[in-house]
C-alpha positions as MATLAB code, in Angstrom:
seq = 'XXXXXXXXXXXXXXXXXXXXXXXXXXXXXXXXXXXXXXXXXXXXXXXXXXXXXXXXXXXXXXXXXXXXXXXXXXXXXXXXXXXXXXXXXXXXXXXXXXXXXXXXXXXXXXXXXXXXXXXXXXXXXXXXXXXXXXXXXXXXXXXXXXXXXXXXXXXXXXXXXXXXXXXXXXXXXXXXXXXXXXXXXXXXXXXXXXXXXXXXXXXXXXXXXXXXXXXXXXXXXXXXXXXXXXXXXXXXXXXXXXXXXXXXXXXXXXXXXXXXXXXXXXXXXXXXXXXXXXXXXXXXXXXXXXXXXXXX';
ca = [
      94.323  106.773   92.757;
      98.426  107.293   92.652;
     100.539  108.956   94.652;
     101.689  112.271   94.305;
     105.249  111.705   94.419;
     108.533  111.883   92.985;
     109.586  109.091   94.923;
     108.459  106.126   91.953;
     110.189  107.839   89.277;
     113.374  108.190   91.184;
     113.233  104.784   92.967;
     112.730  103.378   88.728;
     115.575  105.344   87.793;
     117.591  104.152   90.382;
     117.112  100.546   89.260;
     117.359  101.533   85.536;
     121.027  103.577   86.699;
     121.815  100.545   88.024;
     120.682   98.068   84.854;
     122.844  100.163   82.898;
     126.246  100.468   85.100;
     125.718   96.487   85.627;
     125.825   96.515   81.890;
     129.137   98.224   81.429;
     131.341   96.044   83.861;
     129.891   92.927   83.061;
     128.593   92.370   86.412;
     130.914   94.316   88.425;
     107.507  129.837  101.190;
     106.172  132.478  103.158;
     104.236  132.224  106.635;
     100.864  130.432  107.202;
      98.092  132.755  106.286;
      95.792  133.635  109.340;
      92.201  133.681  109.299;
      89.163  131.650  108.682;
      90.669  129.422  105.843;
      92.620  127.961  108.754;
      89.415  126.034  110.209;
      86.685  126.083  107.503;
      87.133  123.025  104.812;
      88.551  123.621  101.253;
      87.317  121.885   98.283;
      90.559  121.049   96.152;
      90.041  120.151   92.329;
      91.925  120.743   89.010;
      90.652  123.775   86.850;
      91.470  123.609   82.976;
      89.780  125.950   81.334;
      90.629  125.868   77.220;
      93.807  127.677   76.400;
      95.512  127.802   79.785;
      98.872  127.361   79.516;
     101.123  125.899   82.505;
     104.614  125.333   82.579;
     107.083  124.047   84.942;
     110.405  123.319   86.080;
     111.735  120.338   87.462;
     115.075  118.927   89.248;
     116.237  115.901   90.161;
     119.709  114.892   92.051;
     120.388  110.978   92.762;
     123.341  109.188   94.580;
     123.567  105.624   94.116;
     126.054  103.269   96.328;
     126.420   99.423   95.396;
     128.550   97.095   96.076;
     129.691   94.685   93.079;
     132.158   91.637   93.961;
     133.747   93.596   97.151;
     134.154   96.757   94.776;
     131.709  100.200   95.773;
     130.444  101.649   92.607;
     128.832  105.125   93.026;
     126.705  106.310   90.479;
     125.239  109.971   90.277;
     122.156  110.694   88.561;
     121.058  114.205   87.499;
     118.152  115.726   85.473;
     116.711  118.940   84.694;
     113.659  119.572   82.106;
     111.099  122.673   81.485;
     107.480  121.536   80.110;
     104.252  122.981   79.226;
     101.142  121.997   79.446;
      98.233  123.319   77.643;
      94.974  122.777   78.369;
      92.867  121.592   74.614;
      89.409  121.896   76.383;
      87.438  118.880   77.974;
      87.389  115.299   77.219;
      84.433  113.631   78.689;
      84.265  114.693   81.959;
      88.164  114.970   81.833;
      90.636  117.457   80.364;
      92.526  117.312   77.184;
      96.312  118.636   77.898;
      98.846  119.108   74.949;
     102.427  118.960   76.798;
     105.298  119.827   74.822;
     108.963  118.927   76.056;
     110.859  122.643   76.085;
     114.009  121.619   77.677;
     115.461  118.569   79.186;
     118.654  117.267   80.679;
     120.092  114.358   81.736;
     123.431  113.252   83.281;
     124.233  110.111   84.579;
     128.081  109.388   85.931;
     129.508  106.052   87.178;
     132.999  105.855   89.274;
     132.866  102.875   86.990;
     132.756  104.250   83.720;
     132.696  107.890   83.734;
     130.212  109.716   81.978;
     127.013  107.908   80.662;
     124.670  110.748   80.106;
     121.683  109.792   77.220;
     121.745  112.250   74.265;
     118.313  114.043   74.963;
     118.886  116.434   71.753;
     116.081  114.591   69.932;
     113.432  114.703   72.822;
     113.302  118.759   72.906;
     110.503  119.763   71.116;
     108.563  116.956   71.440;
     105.028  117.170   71.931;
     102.049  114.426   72.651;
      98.451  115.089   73.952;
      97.477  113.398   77.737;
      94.155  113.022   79.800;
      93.490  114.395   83.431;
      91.070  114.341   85.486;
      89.614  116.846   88.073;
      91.100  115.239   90.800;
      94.852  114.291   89.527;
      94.277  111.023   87.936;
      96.505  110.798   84.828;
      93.565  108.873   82.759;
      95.994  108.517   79.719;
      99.281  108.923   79.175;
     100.029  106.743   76.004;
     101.276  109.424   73.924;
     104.183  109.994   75.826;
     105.453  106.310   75.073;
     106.288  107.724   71.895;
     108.956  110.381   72.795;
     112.165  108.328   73.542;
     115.871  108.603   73.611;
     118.363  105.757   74.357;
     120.183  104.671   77.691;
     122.901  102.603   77.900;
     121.691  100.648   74.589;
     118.421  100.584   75.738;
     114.883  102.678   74.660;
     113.403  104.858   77.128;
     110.100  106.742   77.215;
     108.977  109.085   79.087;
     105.617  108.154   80.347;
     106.815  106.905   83.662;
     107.487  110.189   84.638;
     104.261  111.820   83.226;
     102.011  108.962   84.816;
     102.706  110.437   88.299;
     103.505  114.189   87.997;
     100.159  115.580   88.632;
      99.305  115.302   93.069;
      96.074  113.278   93.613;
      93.529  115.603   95.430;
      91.050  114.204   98.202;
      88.004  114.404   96.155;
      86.026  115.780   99.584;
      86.397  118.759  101.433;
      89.158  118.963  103.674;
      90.438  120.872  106.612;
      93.906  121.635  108.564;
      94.599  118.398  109.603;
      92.128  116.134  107.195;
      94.380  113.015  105.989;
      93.774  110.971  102.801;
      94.951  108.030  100.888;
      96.255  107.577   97.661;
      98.524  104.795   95.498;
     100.581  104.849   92.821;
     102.409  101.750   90.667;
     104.932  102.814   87.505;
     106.107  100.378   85.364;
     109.294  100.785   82.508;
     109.548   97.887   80.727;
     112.934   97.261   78.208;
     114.151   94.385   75.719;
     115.666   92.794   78.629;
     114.475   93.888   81.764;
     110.642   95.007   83.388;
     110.745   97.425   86.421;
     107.608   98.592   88.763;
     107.236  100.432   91.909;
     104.280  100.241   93.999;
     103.636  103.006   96.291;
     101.384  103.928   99.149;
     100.816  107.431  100.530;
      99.211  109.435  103.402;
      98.289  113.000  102.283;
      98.055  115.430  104.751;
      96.685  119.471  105.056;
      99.072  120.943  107.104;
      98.104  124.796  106.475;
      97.986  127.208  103.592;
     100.582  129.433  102.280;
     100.440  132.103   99.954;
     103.194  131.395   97.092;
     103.667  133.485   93.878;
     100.471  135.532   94.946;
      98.047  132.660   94.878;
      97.012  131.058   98.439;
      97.858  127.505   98.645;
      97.253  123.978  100.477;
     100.415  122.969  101.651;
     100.101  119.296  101.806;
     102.350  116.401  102.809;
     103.233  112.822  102.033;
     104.498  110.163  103.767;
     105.536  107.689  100.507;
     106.292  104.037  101.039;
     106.713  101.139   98.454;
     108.476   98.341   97.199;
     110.833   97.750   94.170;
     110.367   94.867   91.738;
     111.450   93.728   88.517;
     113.177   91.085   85.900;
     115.972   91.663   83.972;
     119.064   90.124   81.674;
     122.199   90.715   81.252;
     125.163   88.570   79.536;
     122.584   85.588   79.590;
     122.098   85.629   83.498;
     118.769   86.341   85.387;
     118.994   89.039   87.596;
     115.824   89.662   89.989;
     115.020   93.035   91.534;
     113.431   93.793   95.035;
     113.493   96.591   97.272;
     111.955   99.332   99.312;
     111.275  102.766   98.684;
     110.463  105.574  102.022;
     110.420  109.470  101.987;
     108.122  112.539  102.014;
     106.819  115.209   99.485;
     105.449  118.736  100.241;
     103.553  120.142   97.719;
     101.436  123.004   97.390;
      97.830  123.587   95.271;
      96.423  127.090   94.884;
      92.743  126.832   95.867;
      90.944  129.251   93.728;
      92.786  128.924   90.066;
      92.962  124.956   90.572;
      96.688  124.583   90.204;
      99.405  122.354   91.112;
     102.214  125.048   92.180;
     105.139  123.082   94.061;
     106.422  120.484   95.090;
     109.764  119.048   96.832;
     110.657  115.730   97.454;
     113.235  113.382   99.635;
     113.723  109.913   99.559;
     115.920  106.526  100.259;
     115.496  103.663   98.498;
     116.808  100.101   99.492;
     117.292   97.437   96.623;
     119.028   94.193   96.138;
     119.809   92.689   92.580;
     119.993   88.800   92.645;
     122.159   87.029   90.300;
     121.624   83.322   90.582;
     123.885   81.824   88.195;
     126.584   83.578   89.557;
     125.789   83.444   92.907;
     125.914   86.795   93.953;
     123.241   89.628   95.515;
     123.869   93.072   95.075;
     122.773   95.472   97.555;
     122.165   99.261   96.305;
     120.984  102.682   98.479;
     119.711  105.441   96.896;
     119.296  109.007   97.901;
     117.195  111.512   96.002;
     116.416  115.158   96.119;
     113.783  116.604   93.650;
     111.606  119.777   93.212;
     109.082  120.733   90.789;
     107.746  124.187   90.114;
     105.118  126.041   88.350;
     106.345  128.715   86.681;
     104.041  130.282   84.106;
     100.210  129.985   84.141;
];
């Protein structure tokens, strides 16, 4: 099972911010609702049914501090993209989602080099078909690997970001309180460099809200993981490692099966290791993110 967090996408986009700016300097809700719910056990599970139609909003603000041969370089990351899924009926025991890429934003600004931000004209209106299960699992996410736009002179997808987006429910019944596990690893691979975070959660039922109208889990994370990767630049081998902490609260409406909300903080630690030049580079990254249901 993965995570349901925001965290590996932004902890992978820190490192990829950072590929990039390395590049260019040549190595320079509403209250808890009261009653039974609150002690009887909920059974949380996805609900598809043909035709359904969900779309969200999502936001994402980075800051990214690193220090390059006695220099700080801050680099500030931004994104903001509207999506819809739509549910094609079932596949196996699975569902069959057509998502199609309505809007989407990206800025990405270095005290370095000024604005960097990708050209994401060509990825709205893009559409590709994924696999979900009942419980969250994002059983295939391949088409998405076709839908790309260019960074700093490399090719980006967006799987990454699809591979996590949808929370992993407990797959048991569950009450204020109940705790569960879940994992997550996302991996971006380049011409010249191959990222992955590994992440390790602890879900937990706090209460239940009612948001838009629909009563809700509201569930937290605690998210922890490591950075690694591989990369090239200029002929040198640079070597990635880090750590990743924060927290998500999301929400799931119980009776329609939907993922409503979530919001997200996190830090992330990294170091970039240059042997031939002899040099480490440390990097801290902050991120705030929310994602939103809002049409079903």
């Amino acid at each position: 099972m993965k995570s349901n967090t925001l965290i590996g996408r932004s902890a992978l986009g820190a490192a990829l911010a950072v590929f990039v700016v390395l590049a260019g300097v040549a190595l320079q809700a509403t209250p808890t609702v009261p009653g039974t719910q609150s002690s009887a056990a909920v059974v949380l599970e996805y609900k598809m049914p043909a035709g359904r139609a969900l779309t969200y909003q999502s936001k994402t603000d980075e800051a990214q501090i690193m220090e390059v041969q006695g220099q700080t370089m801050d680099t500030q990351t931004g994104g903001t993209s509207t999506f819809t899924f739509k549910a094609k009926g079932p596949k196996d025991k699975n569902f069959l989602l057509g998502v199609s890429i309505d809007e989407i934003a990206v800025t990405l600004a270095s005290s370095a080099q000024g604005d960097m931000s990708p050209d994401m004209t060509a990825v709205k209106g893009k559409s590709f078909d994924m696999v979900l299960s009942p419980l969250g699992a994002e059983v295939d996410v391949t088409g998405a690997e076709a839908v790309t736009y260019d960074l700093g002179g490399e090719t980006r997808n967006l799987a990454s970001g699809f591979k996590t987006f949808f929370p992993d429910l407990p797959g048991k019944p569950v009450k204020v309180g109940d705790t569960w596990p879940s994992s997550s690893s996302v991996e971006e691979k380049t011409t010249s460099m191959n990222i992955r975070v590994d992440l390790q959660s602890v879900n937990t039922l706090e209460g239940f809200e009612t948001v838009d109208g629909m009563e809700c889990a509201r569930i937290s994370s605690q998210v922890a993981g490591t950075i690694t990767g591989t990369g090239n630049q200029m002929g040198m081998d640079m070597t990635f490692s880090g750590t990743s902490k924060g927290k998500d609260v999301w929400y799931f409406a119980i009776k329609e099966g939907l993922f409503v909300k979530t919001t997200n903080e996190a830090t992330s630690e990294m170091s970039i290791d240059i042997a031939a030049a002899g040099m480490t580079i440390p990097m801290t990254q902050t991120t705030k993110a929310e994602v939103k249901l809002t049409s079903h």
